[in-house]
MIZAMI-360068 format. One record per residue (C-alpha): residue in three letters; x, y, z. Coordinates in steps of 0.2 Angstrom, whole numbers, plus 5000, padded with zeros to 4 digits. Layout:
# MIZAMI-360068
['ALA',[X,Y,Z]]
...
END
This chain:
# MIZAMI-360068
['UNK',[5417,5820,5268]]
['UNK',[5423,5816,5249]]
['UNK',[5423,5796,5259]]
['UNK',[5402,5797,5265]]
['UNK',[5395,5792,5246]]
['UNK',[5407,5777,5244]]
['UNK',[5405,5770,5262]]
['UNK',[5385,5772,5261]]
['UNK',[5389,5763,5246]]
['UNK',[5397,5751,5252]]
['UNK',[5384,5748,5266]]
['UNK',[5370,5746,5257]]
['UNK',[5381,5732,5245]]
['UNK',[5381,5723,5262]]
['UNK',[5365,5725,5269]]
['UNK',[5356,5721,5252]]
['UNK',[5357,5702,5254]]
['UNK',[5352,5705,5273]]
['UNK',[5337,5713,5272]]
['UNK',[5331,5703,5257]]
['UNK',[5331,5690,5268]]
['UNK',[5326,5697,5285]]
['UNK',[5311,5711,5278]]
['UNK',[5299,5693,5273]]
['UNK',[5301,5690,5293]]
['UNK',[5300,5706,5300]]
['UNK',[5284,5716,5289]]
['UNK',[5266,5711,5290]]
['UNK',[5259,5696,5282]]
['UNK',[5264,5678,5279]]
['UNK',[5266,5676,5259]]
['UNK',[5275,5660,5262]]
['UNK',[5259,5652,5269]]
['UNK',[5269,5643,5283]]
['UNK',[5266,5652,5296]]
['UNK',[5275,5644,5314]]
['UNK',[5278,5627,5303]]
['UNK',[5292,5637,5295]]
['UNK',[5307,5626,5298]]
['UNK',[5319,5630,5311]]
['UNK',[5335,5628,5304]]
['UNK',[5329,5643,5290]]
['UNK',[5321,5653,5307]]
['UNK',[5337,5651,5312]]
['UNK',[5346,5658,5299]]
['UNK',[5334,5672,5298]]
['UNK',[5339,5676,5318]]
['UNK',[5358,5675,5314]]
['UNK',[5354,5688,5301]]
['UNK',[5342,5700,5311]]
['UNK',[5359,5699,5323]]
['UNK',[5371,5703,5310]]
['UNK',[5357,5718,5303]]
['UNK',[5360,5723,5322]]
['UNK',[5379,5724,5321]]
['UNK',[5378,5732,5305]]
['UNK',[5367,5746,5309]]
['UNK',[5377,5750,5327]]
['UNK',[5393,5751,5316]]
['UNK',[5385,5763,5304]]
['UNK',[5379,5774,5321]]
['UNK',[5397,5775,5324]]
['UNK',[5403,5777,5308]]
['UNK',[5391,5794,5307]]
['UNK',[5397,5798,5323]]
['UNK',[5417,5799,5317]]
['UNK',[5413,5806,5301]]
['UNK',[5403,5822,5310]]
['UNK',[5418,5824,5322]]
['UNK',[5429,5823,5307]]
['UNK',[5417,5838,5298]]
['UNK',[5418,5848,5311]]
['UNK',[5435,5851,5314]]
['UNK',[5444,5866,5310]]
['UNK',[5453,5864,5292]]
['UNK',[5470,5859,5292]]
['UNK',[5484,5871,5288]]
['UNK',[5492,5864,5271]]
['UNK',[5509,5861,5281]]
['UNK',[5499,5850,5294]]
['UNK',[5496,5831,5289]]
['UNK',[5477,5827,5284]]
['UNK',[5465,5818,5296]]
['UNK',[5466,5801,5296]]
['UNK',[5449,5794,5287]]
['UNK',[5439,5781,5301]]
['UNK',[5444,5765,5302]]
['UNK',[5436,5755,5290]]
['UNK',[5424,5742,5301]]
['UNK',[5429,5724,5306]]
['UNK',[5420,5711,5294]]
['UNK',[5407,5701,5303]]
['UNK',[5409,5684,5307]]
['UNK',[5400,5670,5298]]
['UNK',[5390,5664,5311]]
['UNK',[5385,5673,5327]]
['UNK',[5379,5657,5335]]
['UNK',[5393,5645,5345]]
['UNK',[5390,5626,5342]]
['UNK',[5393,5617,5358]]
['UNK',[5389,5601,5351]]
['UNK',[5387,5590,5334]]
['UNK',[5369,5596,5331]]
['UNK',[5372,5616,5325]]
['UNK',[5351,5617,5325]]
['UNK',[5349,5609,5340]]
['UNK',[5362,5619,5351]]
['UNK',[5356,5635,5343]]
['UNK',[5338,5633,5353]]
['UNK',[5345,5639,5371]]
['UNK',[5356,5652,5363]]
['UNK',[5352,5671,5370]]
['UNK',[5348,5684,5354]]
['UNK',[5340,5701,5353]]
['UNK',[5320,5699,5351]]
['UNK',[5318,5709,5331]]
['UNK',[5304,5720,5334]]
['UNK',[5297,5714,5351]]
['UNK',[5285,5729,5354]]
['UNK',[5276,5722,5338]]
['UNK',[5276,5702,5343]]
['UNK',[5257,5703,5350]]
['UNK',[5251,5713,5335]]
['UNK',[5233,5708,5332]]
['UNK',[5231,5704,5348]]
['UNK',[5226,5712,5365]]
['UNK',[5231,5708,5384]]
['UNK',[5217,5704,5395]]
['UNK',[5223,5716,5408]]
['UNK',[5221,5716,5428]]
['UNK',[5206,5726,5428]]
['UNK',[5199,5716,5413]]
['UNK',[5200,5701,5423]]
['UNK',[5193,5706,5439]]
['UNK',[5180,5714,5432]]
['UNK',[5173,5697,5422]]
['UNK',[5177,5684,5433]]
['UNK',[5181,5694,5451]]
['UNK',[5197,5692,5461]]
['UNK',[5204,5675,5461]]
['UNK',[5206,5675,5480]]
['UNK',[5198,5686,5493]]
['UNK',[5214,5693,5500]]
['UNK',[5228,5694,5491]]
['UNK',[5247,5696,5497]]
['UNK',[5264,5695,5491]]
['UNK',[5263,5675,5495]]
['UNK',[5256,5663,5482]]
['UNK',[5238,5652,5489]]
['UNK',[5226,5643,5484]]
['UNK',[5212,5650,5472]]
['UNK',[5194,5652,5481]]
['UNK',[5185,5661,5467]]
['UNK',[5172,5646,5466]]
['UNK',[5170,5650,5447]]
['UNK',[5187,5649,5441]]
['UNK',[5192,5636,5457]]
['UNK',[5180,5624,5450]]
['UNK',[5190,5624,5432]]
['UNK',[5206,5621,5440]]
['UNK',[5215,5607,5435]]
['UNK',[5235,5598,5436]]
['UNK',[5239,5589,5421]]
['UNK',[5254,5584,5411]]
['UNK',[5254,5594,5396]]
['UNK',[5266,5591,5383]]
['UNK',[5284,5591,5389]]
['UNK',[5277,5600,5407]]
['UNK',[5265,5596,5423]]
['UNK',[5257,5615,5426]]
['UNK',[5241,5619,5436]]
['UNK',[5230,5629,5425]]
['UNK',[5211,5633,5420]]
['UNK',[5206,5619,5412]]
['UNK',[5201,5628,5392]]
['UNK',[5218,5636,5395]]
['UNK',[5227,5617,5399]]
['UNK',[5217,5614,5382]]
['UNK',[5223,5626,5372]]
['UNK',[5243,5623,5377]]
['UNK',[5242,5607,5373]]
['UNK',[5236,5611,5355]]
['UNK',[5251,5624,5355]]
['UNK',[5264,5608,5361]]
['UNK',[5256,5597,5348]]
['UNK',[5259,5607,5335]]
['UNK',[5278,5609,5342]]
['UNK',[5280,5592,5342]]
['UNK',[5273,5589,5326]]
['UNK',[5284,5602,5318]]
['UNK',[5299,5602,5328]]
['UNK',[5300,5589,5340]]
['UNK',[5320,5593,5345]]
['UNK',[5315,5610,5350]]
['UNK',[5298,5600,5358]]
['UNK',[5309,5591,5370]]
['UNK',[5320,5606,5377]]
['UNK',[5305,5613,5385]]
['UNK',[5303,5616,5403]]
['UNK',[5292,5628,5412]]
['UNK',[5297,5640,5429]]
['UNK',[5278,5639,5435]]
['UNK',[5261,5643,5428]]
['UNK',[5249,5647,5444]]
['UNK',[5251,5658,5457]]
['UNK',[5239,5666,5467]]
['UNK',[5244,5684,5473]]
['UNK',[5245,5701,5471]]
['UNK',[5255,5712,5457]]
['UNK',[5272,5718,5466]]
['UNK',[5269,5733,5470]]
['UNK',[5249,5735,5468]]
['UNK',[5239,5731,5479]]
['UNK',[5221,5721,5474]]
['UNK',[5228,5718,5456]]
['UNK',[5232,5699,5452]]
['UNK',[5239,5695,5436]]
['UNK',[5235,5683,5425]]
['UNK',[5245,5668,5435]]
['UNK',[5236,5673,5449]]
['UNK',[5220,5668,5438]]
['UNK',[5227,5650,5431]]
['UNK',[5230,5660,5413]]
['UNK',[5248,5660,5410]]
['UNK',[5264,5650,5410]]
['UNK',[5281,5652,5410]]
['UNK',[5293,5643,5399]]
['UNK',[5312,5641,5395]]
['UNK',[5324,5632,5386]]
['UNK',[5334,5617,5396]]
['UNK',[5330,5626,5413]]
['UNK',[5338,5642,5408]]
['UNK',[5329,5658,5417]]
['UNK',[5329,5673,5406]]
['UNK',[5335,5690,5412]]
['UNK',[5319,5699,5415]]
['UNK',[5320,5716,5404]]
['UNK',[5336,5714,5395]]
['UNK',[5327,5713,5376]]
['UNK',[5334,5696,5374]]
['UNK',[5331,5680,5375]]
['UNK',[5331,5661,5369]]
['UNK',[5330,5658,5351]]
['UNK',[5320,5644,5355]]
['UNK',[5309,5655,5363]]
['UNK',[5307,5665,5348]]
['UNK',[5302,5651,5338]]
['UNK',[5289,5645,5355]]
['UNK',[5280,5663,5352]]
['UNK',[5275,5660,5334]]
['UNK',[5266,5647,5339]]
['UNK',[5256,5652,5355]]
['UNK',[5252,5667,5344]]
['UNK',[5242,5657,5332]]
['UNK',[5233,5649,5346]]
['UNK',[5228,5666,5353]]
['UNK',[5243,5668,5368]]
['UNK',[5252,5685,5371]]
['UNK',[5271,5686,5373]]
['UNK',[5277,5694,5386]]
['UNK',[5292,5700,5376]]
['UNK',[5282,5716,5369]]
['UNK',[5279,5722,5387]]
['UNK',[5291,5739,5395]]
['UNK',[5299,5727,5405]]
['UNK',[5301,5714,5393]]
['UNK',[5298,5695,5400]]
['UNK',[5301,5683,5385]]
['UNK',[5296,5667,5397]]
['UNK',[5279,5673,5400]]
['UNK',[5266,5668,5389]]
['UNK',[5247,5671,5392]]
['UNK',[5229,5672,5385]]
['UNK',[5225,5684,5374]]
['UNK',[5207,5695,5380]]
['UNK',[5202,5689,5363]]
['UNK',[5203,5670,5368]]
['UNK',[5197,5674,5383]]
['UNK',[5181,5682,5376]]
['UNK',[5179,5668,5365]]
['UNK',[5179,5656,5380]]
['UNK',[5166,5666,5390]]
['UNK',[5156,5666,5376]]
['UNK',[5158,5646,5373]]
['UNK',[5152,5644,5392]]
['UNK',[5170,5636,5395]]
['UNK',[5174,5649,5407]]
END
């Protein structure tokens, strides 16, 4: 156990530069003032050292594990060689990213990562909820099935509109058509590589919630979109994603849109309306 004090040492050497960099991202607050304007190559950088903060803190779980199977051993008779100390970790690699191409920014966009702190994405704001929704605006469709149909809810049918928004054509409410194309303009003003890497797998749907009956989420209700990077789906639930995506959630949070990434069953394509925004539209009599 004599090693433990020079190998936490030695760790917190390495970590030090990492988390000075990483906690501005990861705590509340903004103090840099940029808020999703932050430029990507630097949001990139901070996602290639959330990853390397990941690798480091599964290797120090494993060396903890070796040192408390070294402790509790038997001691060694004097005559009998001592136990070896556990391999000192691998040191990581410069970059955790690949460049397929010239552009190392631009090829980092469709790139899969772990989401850092994805139960905390949404903080600040609330999902609207199945029951939420029914109760203000009623079910979007008389019966609903496992097969997408059109909406019949007069209220919300009359809202519904197909536009080309930004870099997709979705079919939507018309204040939530509104408020993703103030999202995509400020993408495109900011970052107009990531901008044009943008595609969608769909946005309405009219039908039930797998699995429970005479709920309807909020596709069902024209509220919610899903988006990719260059046509690549995302594994539903595996805690990853797209970095682009990650840089996509910074700003649909600003305009008052959930990420589905915080959810159980993380989705990170699925982006919604917050209850918050919803509220403020009923309020406006857009809705």
């Amino acid at each position: 156990m004599r090693l433990l004090p020079a190998i936490v040492i030695a760790l917190a050497i390495v970590l030090a530069p990492v988390l000075w960099v990483v906690l501005p991202r990861v705590l509340p607050g903004d103090e840099t003032g940029l808020g999703p304007a932050i430029d990507s190559g630097a949001r990139i950088e901070i996602e290639m050292l959330n990853q390397q903060v990941e690798d480091l803190r599964m290797r120090v779980e494993e060396l903890g594990n070796a040192l408390r199977e070294v402790a509790s051993r038997p001691a060694a008779p004097s005559y009998q060689p001592q136990v070896a100390a556990p391999a000192t970790p691998q040191a990581l690699p410069d970059a955790p990213f690949d460049a397929d191409g010239n552009n190392r920014i631009i090829d980092a966009y469709a790139q899969v990562v772990l989401i850092a702190n994805r139960r905390e994405v949404n903080e600040g704001l609330q999902i609207a909820g199945a029951r939420w929704l029914r109760d203000q605006f009623g079910l979007p469709r008389e019966n609903l099935d496992q097969t997408c149909r059109e909406m019949t809810n007069q209220r919300l049918a009359a809202k519904l509109v197909t536009e080309e928004v930004g870099p997709i054509r979705v079919r939507m409410l018309r204040p939530a058509i509104d408020s993703l194309r103030t999202v995509f303009e400020r993408i495109e003003a900011t970052d107009p590589d990531l901008y044009a890497r943008i595609n969608t797998a769909g946005s309405l749907c009219v039908r039930a919630i797998r699995g429970v009956a005479g709920r309807a989420s909020t596709h069902a209700y024209g509220l919610a979109v899903d988006l990719n990077i260059d046509g690549a789906l995302d594994t539903l639930g595996d805690g990853k994603t797209q970095l682009g995506l990650t840089i996509l959630a910074d700003f649909f949070k600003e305009e008052g849109w959930v990420w589905g990434a915080s959810w159980r069953r993380e989705d990170s394509m699925h982006f919604e309306v917050s209850r918050q925004k919803l509220e403020e539209w009923i309020a406006e009599g857009k809705l």
